[in-house]
C-alpha positions in Angstrom: 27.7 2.6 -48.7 25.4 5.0 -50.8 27.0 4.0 -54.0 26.6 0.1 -53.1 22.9 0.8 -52.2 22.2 2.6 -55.9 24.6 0.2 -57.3 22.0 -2.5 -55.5 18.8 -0.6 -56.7 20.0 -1.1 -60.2 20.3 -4.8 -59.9 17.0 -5.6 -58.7 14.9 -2.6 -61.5 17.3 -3.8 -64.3 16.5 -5.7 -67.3 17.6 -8.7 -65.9 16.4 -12.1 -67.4 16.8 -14.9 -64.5 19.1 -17.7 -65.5 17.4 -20.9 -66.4 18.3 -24.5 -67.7 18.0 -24.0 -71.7 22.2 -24.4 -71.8 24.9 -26.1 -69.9 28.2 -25.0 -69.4 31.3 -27.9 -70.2 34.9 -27.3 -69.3 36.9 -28.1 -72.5 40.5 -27.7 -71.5 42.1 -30.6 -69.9 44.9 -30.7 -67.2 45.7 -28.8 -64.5 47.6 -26.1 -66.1 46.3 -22.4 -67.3 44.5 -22.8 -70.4 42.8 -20.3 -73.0 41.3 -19.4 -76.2 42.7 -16.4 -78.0 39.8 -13.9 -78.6 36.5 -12.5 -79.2 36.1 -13.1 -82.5 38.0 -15.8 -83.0 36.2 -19.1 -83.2 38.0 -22.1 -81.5 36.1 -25.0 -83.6 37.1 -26.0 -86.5 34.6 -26.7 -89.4 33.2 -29.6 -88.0 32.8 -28.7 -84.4 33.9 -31.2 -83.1 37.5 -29.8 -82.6 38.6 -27.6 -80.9 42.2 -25.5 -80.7 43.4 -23.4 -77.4 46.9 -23.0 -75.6 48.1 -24.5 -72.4 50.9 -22.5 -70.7 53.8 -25.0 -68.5 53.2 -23.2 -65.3 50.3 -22.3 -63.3 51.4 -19.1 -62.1 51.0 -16.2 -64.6 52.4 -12.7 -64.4 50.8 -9.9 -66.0 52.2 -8.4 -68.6 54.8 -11.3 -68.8 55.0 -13.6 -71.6 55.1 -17.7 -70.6 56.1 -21.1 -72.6 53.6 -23.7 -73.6 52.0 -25.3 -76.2 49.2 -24.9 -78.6 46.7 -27.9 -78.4 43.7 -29.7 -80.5 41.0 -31.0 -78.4 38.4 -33.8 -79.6 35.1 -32.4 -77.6 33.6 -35.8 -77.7 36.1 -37.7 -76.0 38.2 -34.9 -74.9 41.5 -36.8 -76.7 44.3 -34.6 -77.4 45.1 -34.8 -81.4 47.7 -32.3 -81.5 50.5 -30.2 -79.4 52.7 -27.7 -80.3 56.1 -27.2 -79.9 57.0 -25.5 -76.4 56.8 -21.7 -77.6 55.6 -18.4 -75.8 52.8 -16.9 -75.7 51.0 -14.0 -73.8 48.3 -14.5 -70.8 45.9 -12.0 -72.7 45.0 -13.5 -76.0 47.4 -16.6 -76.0 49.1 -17.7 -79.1 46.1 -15.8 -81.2 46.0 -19.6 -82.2 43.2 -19.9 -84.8 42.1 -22.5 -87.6 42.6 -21.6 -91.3 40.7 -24.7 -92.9 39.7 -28.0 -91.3 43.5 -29.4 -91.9 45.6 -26.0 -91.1 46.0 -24.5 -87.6 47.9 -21.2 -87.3 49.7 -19.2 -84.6 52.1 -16.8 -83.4 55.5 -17.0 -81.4 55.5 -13.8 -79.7 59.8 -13.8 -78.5 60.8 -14.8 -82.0 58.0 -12.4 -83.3 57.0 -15.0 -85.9 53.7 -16.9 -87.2 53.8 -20.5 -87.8 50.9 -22.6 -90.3 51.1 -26.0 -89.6 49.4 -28.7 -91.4 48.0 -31.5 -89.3 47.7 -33.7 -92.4 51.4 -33.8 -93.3 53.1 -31.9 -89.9 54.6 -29.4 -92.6 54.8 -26.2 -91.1 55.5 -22.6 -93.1 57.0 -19.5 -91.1 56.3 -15.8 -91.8 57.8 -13.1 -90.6 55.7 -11.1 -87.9 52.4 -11.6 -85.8 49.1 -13.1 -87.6 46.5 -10.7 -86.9 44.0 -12.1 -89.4 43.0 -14.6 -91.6 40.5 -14.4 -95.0 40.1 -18.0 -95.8 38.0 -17.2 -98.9 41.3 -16.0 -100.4 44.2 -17.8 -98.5 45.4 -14.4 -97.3 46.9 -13.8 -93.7 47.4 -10.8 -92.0 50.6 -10.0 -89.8 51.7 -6.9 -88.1 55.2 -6.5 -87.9 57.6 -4.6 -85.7 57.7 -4.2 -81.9 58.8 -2.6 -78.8 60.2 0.5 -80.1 60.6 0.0 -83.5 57.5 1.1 -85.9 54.8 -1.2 -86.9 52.9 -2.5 -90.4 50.4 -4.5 -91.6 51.3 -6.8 -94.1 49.0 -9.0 -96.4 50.8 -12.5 -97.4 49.0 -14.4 -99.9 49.3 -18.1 -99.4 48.6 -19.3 -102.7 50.9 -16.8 -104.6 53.6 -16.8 -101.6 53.9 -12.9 -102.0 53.8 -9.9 -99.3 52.6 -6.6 -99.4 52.4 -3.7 -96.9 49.1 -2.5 -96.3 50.3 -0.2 -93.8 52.7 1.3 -91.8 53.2 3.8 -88.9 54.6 6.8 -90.9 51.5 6.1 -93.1 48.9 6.4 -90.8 50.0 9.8 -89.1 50.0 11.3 -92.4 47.0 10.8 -92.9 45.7 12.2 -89.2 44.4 15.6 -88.9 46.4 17.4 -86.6 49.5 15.4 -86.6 50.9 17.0 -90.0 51.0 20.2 -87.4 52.3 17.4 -84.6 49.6 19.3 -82.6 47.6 16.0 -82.2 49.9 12.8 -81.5 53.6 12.6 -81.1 55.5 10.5 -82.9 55.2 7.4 -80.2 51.9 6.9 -81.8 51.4 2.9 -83.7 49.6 0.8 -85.0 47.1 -1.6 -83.2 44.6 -3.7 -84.6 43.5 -5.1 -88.2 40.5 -6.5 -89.3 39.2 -7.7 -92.7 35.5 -7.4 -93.6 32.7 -10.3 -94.1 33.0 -9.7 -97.4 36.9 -9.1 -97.9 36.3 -5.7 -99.5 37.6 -3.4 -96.8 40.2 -3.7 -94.1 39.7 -1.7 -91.0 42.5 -0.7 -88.6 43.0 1.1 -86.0 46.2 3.7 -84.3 47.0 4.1 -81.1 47.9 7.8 -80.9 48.9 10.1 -77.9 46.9 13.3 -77.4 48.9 15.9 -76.4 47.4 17.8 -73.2 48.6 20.5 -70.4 51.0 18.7 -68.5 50.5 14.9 -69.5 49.7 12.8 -72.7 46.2 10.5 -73.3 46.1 7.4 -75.2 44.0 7.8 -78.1 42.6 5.6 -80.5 41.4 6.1 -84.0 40.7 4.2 -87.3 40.6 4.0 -91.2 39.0 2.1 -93.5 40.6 1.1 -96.4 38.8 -0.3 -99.7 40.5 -3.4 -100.7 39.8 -2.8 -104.6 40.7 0.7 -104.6 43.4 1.4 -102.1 41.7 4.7 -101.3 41.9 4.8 -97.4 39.3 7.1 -95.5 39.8 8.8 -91.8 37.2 8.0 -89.3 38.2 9.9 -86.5 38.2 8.0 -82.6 37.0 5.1 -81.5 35.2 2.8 -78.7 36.0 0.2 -77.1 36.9 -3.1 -78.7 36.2 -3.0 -82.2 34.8 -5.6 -84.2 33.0 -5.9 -87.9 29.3 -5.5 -87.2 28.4 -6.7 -91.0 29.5 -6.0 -94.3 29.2 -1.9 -94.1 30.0 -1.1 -90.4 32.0 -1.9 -87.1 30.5 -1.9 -83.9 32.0 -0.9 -80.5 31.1 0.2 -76.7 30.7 3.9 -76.5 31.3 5.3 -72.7 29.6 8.5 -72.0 30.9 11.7 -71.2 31.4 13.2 -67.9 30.3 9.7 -66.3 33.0 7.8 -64.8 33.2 3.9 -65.8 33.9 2.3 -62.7 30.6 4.0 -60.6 28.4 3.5 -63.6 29.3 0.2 -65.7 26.1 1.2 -67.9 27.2 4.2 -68.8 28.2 3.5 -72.1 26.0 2.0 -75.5 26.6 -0.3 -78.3 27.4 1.8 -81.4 27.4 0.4 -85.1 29.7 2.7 -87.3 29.3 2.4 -90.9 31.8 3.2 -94.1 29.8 6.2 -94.6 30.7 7.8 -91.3 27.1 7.2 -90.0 26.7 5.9 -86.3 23.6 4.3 -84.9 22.9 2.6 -81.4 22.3 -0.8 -81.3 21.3 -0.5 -78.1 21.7 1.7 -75.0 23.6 1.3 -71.6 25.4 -1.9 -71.9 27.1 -3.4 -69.8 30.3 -5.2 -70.3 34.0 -4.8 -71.8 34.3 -7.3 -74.4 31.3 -8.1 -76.7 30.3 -10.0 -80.1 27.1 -11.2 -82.0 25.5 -14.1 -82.9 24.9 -14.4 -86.6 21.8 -12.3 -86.9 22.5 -9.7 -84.3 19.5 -10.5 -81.9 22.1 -11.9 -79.2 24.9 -10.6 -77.9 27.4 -11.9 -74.9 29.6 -9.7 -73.3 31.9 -9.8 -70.0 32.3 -8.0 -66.9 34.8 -7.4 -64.5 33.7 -6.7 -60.4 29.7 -7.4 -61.8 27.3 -8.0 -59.9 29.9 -7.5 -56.9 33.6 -6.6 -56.3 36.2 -9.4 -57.4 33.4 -11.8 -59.7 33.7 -11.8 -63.5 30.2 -12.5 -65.4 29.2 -13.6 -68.6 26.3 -11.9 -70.0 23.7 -12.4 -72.6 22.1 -10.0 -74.2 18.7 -10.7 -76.2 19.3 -7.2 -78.4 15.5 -6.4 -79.5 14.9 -6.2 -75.9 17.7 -5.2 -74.2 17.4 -7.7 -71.6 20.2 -10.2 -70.6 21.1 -13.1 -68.6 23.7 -14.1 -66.2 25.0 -16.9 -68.3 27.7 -17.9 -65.6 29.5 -15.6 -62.9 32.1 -16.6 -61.0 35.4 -15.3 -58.9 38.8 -13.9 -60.3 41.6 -15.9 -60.9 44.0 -15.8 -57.7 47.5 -14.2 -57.9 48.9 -11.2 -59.2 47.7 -11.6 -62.9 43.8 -12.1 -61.6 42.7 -8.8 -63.4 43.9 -9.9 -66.7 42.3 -13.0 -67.3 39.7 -11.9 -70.0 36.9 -14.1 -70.6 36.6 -13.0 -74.6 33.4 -14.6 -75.1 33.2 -15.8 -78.5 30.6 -17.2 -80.9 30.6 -20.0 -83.4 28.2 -19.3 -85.9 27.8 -23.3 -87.0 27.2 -24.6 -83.8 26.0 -21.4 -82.3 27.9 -22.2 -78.7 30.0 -19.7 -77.2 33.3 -20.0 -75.3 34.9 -17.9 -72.7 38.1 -18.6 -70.5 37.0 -18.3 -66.8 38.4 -19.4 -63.3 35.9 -20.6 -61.2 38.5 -22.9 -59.3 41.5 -20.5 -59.4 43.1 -21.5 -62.4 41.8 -20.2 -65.9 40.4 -23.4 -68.4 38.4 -22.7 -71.8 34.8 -23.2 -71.6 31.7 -23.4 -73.8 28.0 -22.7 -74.1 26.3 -24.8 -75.4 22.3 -24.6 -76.6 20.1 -27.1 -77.1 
């Protein structure tokens, strides 16, 4: 009771912006069945926006941490027609089939049981297969990121150039813990320790990744993550240390990422954490303090920012939040109740922006099932 009654006081002294009626909300996914966009920083539109791509699973009842068949899908916003599906394939109820556009007549995706990416062209329905999961894409160059290896066998990053059809390891596990203070002494991490995430600069001059390592403790073992930066030009890779929550490029020099406090626990105190901005030169700066939220990205000049929330303002609601970043004030841009079943706590809203159109879209469940919305401004 004392914790809700704090928990109550903060609501009502925050820097809460009232929601008002400069935006509606549209439903974009059509049908019945679960549908979703894949991630944060992954824009659904095409170049036009006036497409858009998502995945549609064959059943309505998802199971966490199971993967499920259905199809990828192209979606014509202005008379919601259907222009393209997918092959039945299987995808995961976190970030789908990473689905993703490469140019405004190539779609992309992965096939997470055959551990494959597929490009298809919707011009000519040719399709081109690579080996592993597409992780990124740098259209300025034609070159797509996979990470390959799963399970128990050891991960890499690999950079295929689709003009020149050629491969090359950017890196792998045995890599990365060589270059980790601590593990050459296997003091640090053990050797179950992989690779997680990839991510290619604005620019396209330096790749970030980051390693999911397990620090060794009295009596147990903590997941860890840290990162590197590697310089595209030179090759020369530098060691960052750890990392926050859910990385992504800030701008052309930096990464930015939630920081939780020490000492504070999470779940009593959701502001207990800022916004950090981490730059090639090791520097770290707040963007701005005790954020709320899990999963966050900027608008194109980094004055907004929209974020998610699980049990915010109350136990068992999801919100959508938007930040206006000079201020540090947000608004409730839509909140609404967990998706029902056993997989409720993973449906992640991944709000992302589209820089062209400047709308935002976020998976939610307001009726029980997950669909992919947007937000859109006048």
């Amino acid at each position: 009771m004392l914790q809700s009654f704090f928990f109550l006081i903060f609501v009502l002294t925050s820097h809460y912006l009232s929601a008002d009626k400069k935006y509606k909300i549209v439903q974009i996914s059509q049908g019945p069945n679960p549908s979703m966009h894949a991630y944060m920083d992954i824009c659904p539109e095409d170049t036009t926006g006036k497409r858009v791509v998502y995945f549609t699973f064959a059943k309505k009842n998802l199971q966490k941490g199971k993967v499920h068949a259905g199809r990828v899908q192209i979606i014509h916003t202005s008379d919601k027609h259907i222009s393209y599906s997918s092959p039945l394939l299987y995808a995961n109820s976190h970030n789908a089939a990473k689905q993703r556009w490469l140019d405004r007549n190539r779609i992309a995706y992965q096939i997470v049981k055959k551990h494959i990416s597929v490009i298809t062209s919707l011009a000519t329905g040719k399709t081109l297969q690579l080996a592993g999961r597409i992780e990124e894409y740098y259209a300025k160059k034609q070159l797509v990121f996979l990470k390959r290896g799963q399970g128990k066998q050891a991960r890499s990053f690999v950079q295929y150039d689709l003009a020149k059809q050629t491969a090359t390891t950017v890196m792998t596990d045995a890599g990365a813990k060589r270059l980790i203070p601590g593990c050459l002494q296997n003091t640090f991490c053990s050797q179950k320790g992989h690779l997680k995430n990839l991510r290619i600069s604005p620019d396209g001059k330096t790749l970030f990744i980051s390693f999911r390592a397990k620090k060794r403790s009295v009596g147990k073992k903590k997941k860890l993550k840290i990162f590197f930066f590697i310089d595209r030009k030179t090759g020369k890779i530098r060691y960052m240390g750890h990392l926050g929550q859910h990385p992504l490029w800030y701008n052309h020099s930096a990464i930015h990422y939630y920081s939780r406090h020490s000492g504070i626990d999470f779940s009593v105190d959701p502001r207990a954490q800022d916004v950090l901005s981490h730059y090639l030169n090791g520097k770290k700066q707040i963007v701005f303090k005790n954020a709320l939220g899990i999963h966050g990205s900027f608008n194109h000049d980094k004055t907004k920012f929209v974020t998610d929330i699980f049990h915010w303002p109350r136990k068992n609601r999801v919100s959508i939040l938007l930040y206006n970043v000079p201020t540090s004030r947000f608004r409730i841009l839509n909140s609404y109740s967990m998706e029902k079943g056993k997989a409720k706590r993973r449906v992640h809203p991944h709000p992302a922006w589209c820089h062209k159109t400047g709308r935002i879209y976020f998976n939610a469940a307001p009726n029980g099932v997950r669909q992919l919305y947007s937000v859109q401004f006048p």
